[in-house]
PDB file of N, CA, C and O in Angstrom:
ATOM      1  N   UNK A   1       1.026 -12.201  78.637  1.00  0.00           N
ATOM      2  CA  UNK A   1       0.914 -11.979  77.208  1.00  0.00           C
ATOM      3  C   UNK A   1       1.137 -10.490  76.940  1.00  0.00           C
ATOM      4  O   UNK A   1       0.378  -9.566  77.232  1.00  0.00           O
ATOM      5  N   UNK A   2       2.548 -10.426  76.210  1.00  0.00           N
ATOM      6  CA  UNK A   2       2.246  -8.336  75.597  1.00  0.00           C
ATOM      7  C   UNK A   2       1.225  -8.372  74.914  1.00  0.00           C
ATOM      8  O   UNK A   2       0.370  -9.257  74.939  1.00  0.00           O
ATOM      9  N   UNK A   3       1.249  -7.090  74.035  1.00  0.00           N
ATOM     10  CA  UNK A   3       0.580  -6.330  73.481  1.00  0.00           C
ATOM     11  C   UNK A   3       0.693  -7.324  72.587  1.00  0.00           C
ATOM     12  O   UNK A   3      -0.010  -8.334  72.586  1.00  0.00           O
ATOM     13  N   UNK A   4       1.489  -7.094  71.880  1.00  0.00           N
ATOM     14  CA  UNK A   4       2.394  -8.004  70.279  1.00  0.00           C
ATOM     15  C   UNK A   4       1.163  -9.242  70.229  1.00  0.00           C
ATOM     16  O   UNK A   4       0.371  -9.500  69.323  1.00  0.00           O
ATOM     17  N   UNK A   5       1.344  -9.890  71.591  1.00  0.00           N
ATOM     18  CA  UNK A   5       0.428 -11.594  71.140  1.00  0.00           C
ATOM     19  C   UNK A   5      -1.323 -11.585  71.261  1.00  0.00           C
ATOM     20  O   UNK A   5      -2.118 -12.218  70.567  1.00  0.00           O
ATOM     21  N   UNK A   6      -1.537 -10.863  72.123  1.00  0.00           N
ATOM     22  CA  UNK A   6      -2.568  -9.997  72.036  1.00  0.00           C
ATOM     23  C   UNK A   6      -3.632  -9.122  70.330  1.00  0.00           C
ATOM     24  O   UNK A   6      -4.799  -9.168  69.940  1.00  0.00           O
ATOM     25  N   UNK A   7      -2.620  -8.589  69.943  1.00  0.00           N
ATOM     26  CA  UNK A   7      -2.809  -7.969  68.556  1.00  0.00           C
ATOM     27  C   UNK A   7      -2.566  -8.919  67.628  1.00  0.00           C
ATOM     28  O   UNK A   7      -2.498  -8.513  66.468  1.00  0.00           O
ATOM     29  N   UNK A   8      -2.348 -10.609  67.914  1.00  0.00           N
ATOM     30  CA  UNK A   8      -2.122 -11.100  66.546  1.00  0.00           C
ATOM     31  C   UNK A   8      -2.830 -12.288  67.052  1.00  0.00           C
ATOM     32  O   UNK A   8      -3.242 -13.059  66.185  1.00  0.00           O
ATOM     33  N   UNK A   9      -3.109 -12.664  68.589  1.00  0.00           N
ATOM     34  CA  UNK A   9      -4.221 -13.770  68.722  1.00  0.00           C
ATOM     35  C   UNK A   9      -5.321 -13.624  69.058  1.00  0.00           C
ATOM     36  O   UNK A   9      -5.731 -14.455  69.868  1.00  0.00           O
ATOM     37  N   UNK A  10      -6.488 -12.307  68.514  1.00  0.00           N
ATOM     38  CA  UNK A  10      -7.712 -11.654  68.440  1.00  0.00           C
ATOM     39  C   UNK A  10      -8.065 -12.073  66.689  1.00  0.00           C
ATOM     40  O   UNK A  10      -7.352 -12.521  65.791  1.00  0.00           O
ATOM     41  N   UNK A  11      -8.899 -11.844  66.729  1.00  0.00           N
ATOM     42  CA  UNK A  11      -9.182 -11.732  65.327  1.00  0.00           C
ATOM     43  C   UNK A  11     -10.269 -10.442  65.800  1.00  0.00           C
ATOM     44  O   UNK A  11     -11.226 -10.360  66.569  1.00  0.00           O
ATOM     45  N   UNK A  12      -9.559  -9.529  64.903  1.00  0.00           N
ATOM     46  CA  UNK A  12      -9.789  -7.998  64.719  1.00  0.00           C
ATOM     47  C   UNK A  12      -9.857  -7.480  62.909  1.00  0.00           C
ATOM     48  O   UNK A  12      -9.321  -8.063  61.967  1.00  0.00           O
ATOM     49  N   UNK A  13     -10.432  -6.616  62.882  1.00  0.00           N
ATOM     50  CA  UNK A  13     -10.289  -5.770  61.238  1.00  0.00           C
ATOM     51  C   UNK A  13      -8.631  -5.403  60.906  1.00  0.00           C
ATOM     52  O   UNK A  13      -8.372  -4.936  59.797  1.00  0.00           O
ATOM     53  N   UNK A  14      -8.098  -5.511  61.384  1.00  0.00           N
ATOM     54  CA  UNK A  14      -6.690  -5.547  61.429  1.00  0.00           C
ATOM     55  C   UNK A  14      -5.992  -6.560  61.102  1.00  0.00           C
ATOM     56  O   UNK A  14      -6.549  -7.598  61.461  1.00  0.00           O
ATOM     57  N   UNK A  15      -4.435  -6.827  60.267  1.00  0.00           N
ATOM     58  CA  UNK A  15      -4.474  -8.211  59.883  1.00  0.00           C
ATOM     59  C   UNK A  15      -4.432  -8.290  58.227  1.00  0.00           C
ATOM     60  O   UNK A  15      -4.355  -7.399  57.382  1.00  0.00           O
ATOM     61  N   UNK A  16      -4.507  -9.575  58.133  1.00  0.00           N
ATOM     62  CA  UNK A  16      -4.890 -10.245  56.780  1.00  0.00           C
ATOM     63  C   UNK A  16      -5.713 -11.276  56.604  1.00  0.00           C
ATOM     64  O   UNK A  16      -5.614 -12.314  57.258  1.00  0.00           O
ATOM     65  N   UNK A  17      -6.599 -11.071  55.700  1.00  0.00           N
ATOM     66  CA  UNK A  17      -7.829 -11.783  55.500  1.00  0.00           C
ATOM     67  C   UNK A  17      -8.112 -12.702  54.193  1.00  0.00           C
ATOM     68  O   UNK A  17      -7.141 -12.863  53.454  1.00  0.00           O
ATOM     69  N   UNK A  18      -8.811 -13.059  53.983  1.00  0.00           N
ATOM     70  CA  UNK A  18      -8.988 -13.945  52.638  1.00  0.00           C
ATOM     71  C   UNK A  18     -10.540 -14.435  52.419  1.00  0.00           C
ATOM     72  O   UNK A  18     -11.287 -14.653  53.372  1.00  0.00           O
ATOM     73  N   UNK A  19     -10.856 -14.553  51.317  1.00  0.00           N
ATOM     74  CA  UNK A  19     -12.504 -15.275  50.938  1.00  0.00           C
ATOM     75  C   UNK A  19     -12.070 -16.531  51.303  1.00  0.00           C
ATOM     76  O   UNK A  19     -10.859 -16.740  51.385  1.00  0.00           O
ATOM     77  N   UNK A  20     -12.742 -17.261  51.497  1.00  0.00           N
ATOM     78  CA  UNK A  20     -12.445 -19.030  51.825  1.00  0.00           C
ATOM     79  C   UNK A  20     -13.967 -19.601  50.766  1.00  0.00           C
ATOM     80  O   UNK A  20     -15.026 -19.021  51.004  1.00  0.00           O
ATOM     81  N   UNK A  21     -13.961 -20.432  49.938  1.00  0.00           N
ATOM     82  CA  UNK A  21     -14.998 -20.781  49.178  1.00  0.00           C
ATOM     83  C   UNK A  21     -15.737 -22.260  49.526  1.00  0.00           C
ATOM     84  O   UNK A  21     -15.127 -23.221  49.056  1.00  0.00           O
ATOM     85  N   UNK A  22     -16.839 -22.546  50.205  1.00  0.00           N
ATOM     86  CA  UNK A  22     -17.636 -23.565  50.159  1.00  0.00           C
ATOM     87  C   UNK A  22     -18.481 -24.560  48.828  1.00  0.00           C
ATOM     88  O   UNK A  22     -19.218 -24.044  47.989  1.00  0.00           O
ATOM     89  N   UNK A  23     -18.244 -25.662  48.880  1.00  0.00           N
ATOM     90  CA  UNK A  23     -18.901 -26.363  48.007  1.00  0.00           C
ATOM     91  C   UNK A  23     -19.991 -27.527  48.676  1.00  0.00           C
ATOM     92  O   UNK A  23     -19.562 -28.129  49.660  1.00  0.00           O
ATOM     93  N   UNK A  24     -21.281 -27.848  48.226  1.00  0.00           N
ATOM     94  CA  UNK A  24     -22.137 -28.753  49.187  1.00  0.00           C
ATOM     95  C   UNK A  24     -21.820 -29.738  48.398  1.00  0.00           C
ATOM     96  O   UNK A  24     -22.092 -29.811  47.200  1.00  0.00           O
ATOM     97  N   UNK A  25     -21.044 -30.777  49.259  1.00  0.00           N
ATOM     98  CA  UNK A  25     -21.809 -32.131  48.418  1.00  0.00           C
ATOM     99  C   UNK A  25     -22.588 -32.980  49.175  1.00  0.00           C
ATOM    100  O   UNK A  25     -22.109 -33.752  50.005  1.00  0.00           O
ATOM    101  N   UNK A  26     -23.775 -32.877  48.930  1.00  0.00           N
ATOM    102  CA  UNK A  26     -24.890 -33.587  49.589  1.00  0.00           C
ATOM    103  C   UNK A  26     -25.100 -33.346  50.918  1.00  0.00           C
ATOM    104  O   UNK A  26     -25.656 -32.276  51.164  1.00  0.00           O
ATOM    105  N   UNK A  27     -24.815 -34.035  51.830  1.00  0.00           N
ATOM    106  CA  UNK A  27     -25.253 -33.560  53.140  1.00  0.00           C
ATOM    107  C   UNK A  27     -23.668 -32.531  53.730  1.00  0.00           C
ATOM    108  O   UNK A  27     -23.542 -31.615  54.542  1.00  0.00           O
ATOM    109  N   UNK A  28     -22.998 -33.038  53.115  1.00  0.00           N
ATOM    110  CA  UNK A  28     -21.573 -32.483  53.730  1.00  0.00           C
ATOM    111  C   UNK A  28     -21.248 -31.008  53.068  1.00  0.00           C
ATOM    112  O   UNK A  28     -21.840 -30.632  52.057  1.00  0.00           O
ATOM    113  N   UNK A  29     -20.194 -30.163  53.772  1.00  0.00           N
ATOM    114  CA  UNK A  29     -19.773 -28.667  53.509  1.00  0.00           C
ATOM    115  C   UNK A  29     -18.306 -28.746  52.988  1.00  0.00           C
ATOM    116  O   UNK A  29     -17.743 -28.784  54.083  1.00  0.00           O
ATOM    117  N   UNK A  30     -17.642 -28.781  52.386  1.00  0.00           N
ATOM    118  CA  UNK A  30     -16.529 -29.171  52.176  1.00  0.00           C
ATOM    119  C   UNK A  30     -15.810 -28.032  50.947  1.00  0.00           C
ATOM    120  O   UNK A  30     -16.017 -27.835  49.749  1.00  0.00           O
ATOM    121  N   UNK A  31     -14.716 -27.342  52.163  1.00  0.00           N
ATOM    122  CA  UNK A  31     -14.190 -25.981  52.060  1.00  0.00           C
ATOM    123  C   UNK A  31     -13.108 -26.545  50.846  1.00  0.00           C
ATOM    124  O   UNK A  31     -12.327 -27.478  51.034  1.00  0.00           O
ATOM    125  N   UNK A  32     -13.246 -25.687  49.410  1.00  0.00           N
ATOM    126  CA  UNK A  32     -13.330 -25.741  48.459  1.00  0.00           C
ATOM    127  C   UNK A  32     -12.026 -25.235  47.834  1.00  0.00           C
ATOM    128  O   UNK A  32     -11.165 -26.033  47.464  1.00  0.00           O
ATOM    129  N   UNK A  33     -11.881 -23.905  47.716  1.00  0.00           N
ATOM    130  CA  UNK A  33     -11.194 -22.983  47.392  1.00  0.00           C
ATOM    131  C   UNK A  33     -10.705 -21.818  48.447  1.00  0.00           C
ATOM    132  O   UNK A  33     -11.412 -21.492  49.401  1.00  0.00           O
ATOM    133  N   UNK A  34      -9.751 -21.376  48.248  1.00  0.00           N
ATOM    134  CA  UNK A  34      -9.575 -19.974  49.082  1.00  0.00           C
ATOM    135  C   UNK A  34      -8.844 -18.911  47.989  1.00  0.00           C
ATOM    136  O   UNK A  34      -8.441 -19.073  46.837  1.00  0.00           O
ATOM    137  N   UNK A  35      -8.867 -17.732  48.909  1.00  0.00           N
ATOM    138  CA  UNK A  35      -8.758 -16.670  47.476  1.00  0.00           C
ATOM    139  C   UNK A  35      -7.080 -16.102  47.931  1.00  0.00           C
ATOM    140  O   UNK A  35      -6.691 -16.562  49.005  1.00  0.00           O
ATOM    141  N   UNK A  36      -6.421 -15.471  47.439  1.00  0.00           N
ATOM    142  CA  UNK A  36      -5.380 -14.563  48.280  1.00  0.00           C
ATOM    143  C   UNK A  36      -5.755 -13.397  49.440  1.00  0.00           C
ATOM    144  O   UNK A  36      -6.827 -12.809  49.584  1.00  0.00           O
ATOM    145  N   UNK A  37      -4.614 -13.272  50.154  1.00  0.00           N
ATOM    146  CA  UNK A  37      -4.502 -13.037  51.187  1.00  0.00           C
ATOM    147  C   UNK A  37      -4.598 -11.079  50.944  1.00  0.00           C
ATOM    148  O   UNK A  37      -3.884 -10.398  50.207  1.00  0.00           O
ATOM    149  N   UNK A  38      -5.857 -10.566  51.956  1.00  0.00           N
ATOM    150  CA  UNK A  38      -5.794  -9.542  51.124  1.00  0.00           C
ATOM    151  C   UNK A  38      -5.389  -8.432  53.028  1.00  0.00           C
ATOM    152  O   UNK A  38      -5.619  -8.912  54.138  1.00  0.00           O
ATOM    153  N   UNK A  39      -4.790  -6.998  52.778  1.00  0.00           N
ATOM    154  CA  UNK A  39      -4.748  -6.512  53.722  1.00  0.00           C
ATOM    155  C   UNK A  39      -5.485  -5.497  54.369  1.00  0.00           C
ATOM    156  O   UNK A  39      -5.104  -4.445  54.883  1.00  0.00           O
ATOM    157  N   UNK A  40      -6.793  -6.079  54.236  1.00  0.00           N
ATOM    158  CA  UNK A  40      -7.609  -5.219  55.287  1.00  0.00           C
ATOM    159  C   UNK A  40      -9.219  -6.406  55.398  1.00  0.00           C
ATOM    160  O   UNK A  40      -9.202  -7.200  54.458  1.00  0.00           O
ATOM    161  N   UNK A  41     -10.051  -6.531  56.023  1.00  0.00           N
ATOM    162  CA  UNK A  41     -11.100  -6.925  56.343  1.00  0.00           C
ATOM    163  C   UNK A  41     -12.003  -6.570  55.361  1.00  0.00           C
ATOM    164  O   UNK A  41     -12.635  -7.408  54.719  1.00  0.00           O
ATOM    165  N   UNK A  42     -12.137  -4.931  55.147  1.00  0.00           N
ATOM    166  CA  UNK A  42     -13.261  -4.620  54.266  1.00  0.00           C
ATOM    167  C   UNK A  42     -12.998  -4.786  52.627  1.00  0.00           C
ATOM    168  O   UNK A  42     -13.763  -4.350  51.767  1.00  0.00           O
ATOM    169  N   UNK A  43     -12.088  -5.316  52.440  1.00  0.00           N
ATOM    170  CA  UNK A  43     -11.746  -5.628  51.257  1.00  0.00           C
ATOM    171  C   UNK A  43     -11.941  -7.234  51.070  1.00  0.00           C
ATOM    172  O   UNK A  43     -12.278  -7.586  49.940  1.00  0.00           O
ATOM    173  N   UNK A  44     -11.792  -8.096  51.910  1.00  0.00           N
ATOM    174  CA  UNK A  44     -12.373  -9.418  52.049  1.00  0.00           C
ATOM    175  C   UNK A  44     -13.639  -9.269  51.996  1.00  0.00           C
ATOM    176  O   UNK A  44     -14.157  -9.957  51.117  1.00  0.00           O
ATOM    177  N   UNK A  45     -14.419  -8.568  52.661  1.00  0.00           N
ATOM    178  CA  UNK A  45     -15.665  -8.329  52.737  1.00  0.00           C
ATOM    179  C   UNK A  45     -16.380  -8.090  51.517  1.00  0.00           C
ATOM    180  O   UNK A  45     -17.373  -8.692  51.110  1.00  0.00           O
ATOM    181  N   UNK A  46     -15.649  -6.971  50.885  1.00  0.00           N
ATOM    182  CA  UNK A  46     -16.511  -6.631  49.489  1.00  0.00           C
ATOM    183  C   UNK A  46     -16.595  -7.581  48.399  1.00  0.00           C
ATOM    184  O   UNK A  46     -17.465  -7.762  47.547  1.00  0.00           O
ATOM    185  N   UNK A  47     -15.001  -8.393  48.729  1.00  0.00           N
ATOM    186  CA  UNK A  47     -15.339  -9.686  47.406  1.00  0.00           C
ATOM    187  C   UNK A  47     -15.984 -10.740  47.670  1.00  0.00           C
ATOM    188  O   UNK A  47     -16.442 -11.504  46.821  1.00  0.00           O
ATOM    189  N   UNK A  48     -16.109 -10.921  49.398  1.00  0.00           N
ATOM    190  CA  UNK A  48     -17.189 -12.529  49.562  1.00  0.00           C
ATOM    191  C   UNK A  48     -18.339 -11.653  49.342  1.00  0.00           C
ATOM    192  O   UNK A  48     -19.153 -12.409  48.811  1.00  0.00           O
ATOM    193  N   UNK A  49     -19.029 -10.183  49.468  1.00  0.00           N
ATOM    194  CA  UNK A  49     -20.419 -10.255  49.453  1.00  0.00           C
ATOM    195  C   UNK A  49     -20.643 -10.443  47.636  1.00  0.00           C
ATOM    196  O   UNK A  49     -21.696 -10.660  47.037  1.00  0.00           O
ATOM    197  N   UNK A  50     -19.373 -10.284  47.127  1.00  0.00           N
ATOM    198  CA  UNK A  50     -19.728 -10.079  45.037  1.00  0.00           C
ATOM    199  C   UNK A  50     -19.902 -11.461  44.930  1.00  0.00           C
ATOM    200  O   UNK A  50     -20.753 -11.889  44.151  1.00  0.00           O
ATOM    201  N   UNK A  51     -19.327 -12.102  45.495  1.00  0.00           N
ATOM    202  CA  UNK A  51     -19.078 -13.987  45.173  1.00  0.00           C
ATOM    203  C   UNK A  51     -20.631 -14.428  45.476  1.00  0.00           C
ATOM    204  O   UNK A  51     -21.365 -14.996  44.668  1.00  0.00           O
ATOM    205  N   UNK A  52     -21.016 -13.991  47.000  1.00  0.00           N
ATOM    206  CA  UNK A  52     -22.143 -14.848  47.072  1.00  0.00           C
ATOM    207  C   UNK A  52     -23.479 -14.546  46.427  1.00  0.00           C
ATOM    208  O   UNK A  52     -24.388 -15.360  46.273  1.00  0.00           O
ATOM    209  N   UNK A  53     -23.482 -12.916  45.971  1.00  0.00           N
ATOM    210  CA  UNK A  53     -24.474 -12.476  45.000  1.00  0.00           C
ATOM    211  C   UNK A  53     -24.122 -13.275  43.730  1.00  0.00           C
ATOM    212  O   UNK A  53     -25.167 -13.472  43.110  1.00  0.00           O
ATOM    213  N   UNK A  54     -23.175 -13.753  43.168  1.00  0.00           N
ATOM    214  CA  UNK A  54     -23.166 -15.225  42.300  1.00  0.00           C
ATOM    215  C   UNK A  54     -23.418 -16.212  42.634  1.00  0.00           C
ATOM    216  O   UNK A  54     -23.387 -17.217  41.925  1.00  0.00           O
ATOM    217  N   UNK A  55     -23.771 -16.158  43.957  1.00  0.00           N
ATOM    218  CA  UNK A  55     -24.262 -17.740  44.185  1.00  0.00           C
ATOM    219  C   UNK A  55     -23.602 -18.697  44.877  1.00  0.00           C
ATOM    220  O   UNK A  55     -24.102 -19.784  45.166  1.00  0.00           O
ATOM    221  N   UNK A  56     -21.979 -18.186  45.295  1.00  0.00           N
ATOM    222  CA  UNK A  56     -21.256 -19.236  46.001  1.00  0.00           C
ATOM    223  C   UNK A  56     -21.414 -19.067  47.418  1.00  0.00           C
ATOM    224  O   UNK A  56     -21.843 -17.982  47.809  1.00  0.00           O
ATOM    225  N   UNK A  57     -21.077 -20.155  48.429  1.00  0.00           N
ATOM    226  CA  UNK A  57     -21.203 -20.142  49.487  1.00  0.00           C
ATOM    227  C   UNK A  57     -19.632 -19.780  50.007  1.00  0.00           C
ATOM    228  O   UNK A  57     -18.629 -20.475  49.841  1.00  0.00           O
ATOM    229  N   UNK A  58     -19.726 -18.620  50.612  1.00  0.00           N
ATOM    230  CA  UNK A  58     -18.279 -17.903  50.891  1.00  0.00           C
ATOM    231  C   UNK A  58     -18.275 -17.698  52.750  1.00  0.00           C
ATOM    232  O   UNK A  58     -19.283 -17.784  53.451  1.00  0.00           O
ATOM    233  N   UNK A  59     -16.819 -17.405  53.262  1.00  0.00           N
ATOM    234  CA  UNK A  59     -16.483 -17.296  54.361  1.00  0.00           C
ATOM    235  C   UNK A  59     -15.343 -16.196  54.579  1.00  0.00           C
ATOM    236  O   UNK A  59     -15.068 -15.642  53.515  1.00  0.00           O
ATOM    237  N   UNK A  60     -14.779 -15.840  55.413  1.00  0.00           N
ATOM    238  CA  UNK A  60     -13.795 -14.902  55.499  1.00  0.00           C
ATOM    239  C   UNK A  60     -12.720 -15.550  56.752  1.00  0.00           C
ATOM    240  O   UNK A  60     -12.960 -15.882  57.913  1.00  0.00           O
ATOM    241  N   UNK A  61     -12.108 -15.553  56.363  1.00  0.00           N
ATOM    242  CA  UNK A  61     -10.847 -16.307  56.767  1.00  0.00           C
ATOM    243  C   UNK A  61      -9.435 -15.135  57.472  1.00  0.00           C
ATOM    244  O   UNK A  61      -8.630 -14.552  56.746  1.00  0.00           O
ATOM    245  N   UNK A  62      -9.465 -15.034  59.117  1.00  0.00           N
ATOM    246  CA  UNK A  62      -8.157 -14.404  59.308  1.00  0.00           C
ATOM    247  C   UNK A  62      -6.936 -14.927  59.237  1.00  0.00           C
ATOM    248  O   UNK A  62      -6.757 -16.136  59.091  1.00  0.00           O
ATOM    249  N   UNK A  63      -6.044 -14.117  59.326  1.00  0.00           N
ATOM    250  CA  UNK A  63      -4.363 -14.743  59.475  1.00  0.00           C
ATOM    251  C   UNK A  63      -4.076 -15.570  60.674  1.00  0.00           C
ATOM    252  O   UNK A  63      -2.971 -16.088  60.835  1.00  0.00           O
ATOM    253  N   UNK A  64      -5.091 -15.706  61.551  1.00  0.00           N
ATOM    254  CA  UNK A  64      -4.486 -16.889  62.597  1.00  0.00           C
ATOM    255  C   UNK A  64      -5.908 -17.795  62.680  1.00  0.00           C
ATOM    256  O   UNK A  64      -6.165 -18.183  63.820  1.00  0.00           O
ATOM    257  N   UNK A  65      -6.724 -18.127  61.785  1.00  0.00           N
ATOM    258  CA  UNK A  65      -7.370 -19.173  61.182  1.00  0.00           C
ATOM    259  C   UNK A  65      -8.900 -19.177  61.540  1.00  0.00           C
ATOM    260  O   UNK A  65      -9.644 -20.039  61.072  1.00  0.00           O
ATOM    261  N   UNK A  66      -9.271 -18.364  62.233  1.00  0.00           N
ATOM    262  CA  UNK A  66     -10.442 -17.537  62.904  1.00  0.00           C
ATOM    263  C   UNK A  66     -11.883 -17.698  61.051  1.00  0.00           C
ATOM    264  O   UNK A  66     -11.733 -17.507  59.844  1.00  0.00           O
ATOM    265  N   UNK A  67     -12.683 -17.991  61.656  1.00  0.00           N
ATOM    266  CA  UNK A  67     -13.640 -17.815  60.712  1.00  0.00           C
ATOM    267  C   UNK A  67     -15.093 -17.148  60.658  1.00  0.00           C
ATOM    268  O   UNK A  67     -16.027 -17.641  61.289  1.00  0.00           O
ATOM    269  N   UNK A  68     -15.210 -16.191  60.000  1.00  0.00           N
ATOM    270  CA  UNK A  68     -16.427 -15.850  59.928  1.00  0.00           C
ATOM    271  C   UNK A  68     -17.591 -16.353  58.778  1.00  0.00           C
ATOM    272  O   UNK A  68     -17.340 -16.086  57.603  1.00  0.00           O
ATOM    273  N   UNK A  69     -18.631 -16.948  59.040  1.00  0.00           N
ATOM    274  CA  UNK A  69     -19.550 -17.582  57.930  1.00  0.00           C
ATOM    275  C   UNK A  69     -19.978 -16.431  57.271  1.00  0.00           C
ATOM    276  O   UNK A  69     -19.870 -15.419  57.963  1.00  0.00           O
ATOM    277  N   UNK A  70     -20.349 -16.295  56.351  1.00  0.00           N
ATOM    278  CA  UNK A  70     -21.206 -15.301  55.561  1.00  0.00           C
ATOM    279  C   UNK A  70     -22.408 -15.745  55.434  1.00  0.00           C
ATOM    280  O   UNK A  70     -23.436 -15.344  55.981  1.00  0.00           O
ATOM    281  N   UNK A  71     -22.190 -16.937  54.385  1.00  0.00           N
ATOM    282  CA  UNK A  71     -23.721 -17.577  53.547  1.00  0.00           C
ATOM    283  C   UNK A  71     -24.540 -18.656  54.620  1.00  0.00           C
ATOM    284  O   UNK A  71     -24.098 -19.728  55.035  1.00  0.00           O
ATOM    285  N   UNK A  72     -25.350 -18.277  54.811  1.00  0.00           N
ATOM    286  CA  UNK A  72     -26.539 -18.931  54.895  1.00  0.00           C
ATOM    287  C   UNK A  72     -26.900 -20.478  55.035  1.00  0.00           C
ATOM    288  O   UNK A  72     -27.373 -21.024  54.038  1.00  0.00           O
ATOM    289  N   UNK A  73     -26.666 -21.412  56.487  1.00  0.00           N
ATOM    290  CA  UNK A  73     -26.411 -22.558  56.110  1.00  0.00           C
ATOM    291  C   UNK A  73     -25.209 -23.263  56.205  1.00  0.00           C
ATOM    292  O   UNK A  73     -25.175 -24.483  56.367  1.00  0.00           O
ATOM    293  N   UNK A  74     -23.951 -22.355  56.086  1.00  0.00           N
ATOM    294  CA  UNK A  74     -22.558 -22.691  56.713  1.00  0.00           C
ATOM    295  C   UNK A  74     -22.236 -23.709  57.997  1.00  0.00           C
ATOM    296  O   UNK A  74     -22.771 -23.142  58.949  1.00  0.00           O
ATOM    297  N   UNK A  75     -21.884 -24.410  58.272  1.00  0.00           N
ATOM    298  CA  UNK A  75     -22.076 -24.817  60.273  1.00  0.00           C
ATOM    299  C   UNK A  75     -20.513 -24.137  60.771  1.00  0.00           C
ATOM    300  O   UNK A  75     -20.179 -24.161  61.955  1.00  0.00           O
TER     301      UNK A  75
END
């Protein structure tokens, strides 16, 4: 593996990222919405932490499909 596949099959702050939006229905998690594709991590970051201080259940989503939970309860 170069460098090249290496740097794009990590999920790193590097990249492109996105909010991914959760909805509960009843016992189930069922991924809802997603936001555009933004180019840096901490900029995904700042809009899932504004989303979930409203109340939604949010995730962060890389360019090769990698997920990080945010909220509380996610599986």
């Amino acid at each position: 593996m170069n460098s090249f596949d290496r740097s794009t099959s990590t999920s790193t702050t590097t990249g492109m990222w996105r909010v991914v939006f959760y909805e509960r229905r009843g016992y189930r998690i069922h991924m809802d919405r997603t936001g555009p594709w933004l180019p840096s991590k901490s900029q995904a970051q700042h809009w899932a932490n504004w989303f979930g201080q409203l109340g939604y259940h949010v995730a962060l989503q890389d360019q090769t499909g990698g997920m990080e939970r945010l909220s509380p309860g996610l599986p």
